[in-house]
C-alpha positions as CSV (number, residue, x, y, z in Angstrom):
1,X,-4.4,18.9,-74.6
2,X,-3.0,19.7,-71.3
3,X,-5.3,19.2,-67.9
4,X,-4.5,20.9,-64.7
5,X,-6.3,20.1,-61.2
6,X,-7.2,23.0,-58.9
7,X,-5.3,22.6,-56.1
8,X,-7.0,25.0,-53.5
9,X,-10.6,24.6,-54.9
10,X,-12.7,22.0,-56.0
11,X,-15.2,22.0,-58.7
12,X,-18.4,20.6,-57.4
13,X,-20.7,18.5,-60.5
14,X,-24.4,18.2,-59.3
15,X,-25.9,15.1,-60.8
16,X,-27.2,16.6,-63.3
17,X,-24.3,17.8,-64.8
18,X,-22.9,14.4,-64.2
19,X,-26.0,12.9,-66.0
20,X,-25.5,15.1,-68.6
21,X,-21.8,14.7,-69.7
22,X,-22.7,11.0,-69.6
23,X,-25.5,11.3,-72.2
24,X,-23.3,13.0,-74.5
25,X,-20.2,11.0,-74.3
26,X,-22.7,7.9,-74.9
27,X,-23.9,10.1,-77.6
28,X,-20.9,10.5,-79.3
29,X,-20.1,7.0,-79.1
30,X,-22.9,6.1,-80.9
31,X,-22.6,8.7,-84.2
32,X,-19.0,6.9,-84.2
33,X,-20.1,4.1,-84.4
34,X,-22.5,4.9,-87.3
35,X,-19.3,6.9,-88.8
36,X,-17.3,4.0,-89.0
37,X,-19.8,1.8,-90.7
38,X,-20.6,4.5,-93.3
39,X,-16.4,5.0,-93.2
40,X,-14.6,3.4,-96.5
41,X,-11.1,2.8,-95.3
42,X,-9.4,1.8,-91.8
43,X,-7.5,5.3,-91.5
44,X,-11.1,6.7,-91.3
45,X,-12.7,4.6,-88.5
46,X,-9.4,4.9,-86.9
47,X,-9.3,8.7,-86.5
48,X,-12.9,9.1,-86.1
49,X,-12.6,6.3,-83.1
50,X,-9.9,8.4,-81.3
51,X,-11.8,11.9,-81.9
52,X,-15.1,10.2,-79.5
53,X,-12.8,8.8,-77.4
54,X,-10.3,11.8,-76.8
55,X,-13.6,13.9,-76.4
56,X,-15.0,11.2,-73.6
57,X,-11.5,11.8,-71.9
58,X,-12.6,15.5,-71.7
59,X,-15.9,15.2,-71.0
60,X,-14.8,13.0,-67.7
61,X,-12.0,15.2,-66.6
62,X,-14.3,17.9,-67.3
63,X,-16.8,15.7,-64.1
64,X,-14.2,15.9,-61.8
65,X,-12.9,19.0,-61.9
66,X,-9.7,19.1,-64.3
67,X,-9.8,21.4,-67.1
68,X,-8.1,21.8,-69.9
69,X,-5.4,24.6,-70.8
């Protein structure tokens, strides 16, 4: 995934939109962390820890204004 900053405008986040990319990066830590108790082998847990964190990279680039191509 490729990010890109606006260079000439800025992207204002409210709180709540702040709030709410919070909630769901915390929310997607926790169903992997149930994934990788229910997972059966290392490879698993290992792909499905990098999947939650990739997608909290996004969500907080998303927060301050860099979006993905």
């Amino acid at each position: 995934m490729t990010a890109f900053t606006a260079s000439h405008a800025v992207i204002r986040t409210t709180g709540f939109e702040r709030m709410l990319l919070i909630t769901a990066a915390g929310i997607d830590r926790f169903v992997v962390s149930r994934l990788e108790r229910r997972a059966a082998t290392e490879g698993a847990r290992a792909a499905q820890a990098a999947a939650g964190e990739t997608r909290s990279d996004a969500l907080a680039l998303g927060a301050v204004g860099m979006l993905p191509r």
